[in-house]
N, C-alpha and C positions, 0 to 999 in steps of 0.2 A: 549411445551418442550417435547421432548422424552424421557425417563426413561429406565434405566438398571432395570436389574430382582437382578444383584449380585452388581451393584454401584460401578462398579470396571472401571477403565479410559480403562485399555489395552487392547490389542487385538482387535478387531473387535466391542467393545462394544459403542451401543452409550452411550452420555453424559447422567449424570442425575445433579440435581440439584446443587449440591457440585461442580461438572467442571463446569457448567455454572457461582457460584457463582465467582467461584478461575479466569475463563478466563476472565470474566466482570474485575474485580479487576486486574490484571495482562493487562489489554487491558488500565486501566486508567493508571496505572503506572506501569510498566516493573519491577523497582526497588524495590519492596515492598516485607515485607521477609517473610518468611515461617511463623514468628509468626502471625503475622498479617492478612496475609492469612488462617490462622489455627483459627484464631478466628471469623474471618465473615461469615468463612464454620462451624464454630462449626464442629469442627475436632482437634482431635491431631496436633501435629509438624508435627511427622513420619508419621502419614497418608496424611497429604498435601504435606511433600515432597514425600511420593511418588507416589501420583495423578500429580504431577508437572512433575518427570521425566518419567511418562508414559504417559501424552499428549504429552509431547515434543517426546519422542521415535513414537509414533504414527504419528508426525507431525501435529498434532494439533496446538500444540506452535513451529513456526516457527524459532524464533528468537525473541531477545527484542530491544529495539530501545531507542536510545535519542531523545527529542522534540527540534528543533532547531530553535533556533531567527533566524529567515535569516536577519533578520535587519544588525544584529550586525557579518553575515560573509562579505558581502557586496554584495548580490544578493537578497535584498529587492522584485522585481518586481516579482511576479508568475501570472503565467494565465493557462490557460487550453485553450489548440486546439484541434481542431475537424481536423483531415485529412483523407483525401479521395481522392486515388491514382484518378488521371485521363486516360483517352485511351489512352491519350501517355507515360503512365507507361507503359514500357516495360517487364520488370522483375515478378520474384514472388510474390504476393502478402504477399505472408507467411514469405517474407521474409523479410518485411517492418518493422517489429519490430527491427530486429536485423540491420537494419541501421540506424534507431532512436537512439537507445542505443550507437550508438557510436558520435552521436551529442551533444558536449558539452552543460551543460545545461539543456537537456531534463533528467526528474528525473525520468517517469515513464510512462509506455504505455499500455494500456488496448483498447482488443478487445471489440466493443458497439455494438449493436443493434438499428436500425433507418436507417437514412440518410447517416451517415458516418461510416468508418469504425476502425476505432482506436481514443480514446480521450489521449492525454497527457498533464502530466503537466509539464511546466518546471520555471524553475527560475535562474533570469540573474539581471545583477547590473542597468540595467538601460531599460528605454524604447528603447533608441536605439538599444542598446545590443538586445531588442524583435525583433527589426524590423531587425538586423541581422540575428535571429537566424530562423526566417521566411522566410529568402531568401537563407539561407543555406539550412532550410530543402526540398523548392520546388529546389532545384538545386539537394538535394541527389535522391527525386522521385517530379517529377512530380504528384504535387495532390491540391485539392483544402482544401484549411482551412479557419476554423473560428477562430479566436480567443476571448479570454473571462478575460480582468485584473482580478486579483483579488482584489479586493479593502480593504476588512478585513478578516481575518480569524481566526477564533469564536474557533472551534477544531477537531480535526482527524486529519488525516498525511497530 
C-alpha cells in the first residue's frame, strides 16, 4: 500500500490507509453512509465525507452501482466472449468496441492481453437469445469467438 506524507485524498496525492479502508467498504456496498464509513476508518463524519468527495473529485470514485438479480429482469443467461477480429475485418480495430456497445445485450468490453483481442460480457434471456447474439456480432465484424456460460456467480459485477 502506498502512503501519503499529509493523508489528504486530493490532488495529486496517493492513497493511504483511511481511502483504501472507505474504497474497500464503498466497493462492497455503494450504499453505506458516511457514519459508517467514519467508523471502520476511525475517522470523524466530516473527515470522511470529505475523503469521499475528494476521491470522487479525483475520479477515484467513479460512480456507485446497484447489484442486479438478472434472474429476476429476465436475462438470466451471462457468459463472457473472447473476440478476435479476423483478416476479413475490414475496418478499425479501435473501433470494434464502439460497435459492441451498440449490440443489444453486450454489457461490457475490455481490451485483453493473449490470444484475443477484446473479452465481453454480455447477458440475454435465453441460450438461444446467446446463439443470436453471436451471429449478430460476427455479422457486425467479422472475428472469431469463444464463448464461456456462466454457470454461477459467487461476486463482483
Amino acid at each position: 500500500m502506498v502512503m501519503t506524507s499529509n493523508n489528504d485524498a486530493g490532488g495529486g496525492a496517493a492513497l493511504d490507509e483511511k481511502d483504501d479502508i472507505i474504497l474497500g467498504l464503498l466497493e462492497q456496498d455503494g450504499r453505506m453512509t458516511l457514519a459508517q464509513l467514519a467508523e471502520a476508518a476511525s475517522l470523524s463524519i466530516s473527515a470522511t465525507q470529505s475523503r469521499v468527495q475528494k476521491l470522487e473529485k479525483r475520479g477515484v470514485i467513479e460512480g456507485y452501482r446497484a447489484d442486479i438479480n438478472y434472474e429476476l429482469t429476465g436475462k438470466p443467461v451471462s457468459a463472457y466472449i473472447d473476440v478476435t477480429p479476423t483478416d476479413r475485418y475490414g475496418g478499425d480495430i479501435d473501433a470494434v468496441p464502439t460497435i459492441l456497445r451498440r449490440i443489444g445485450g453486450v454489457v461490457s468490453c475490455d481490451a485483453v492481453s493473449g490470444a484475443t483481442n477484446y473479452m465481453i460480457v454480455v447477458r440475454v434471456p435465453s441460450v438461444h437469445a446467446l446463439e443470436d447474439l453471436l451471429n449478430t456480432i460476427q455479422r457486425a465484424i467479422p472475428a472469431r469467438t469463444v464463448t464461456r456460460m456462466v454457470l454461477h456467480h459467487y461476486f463482483g459485477q
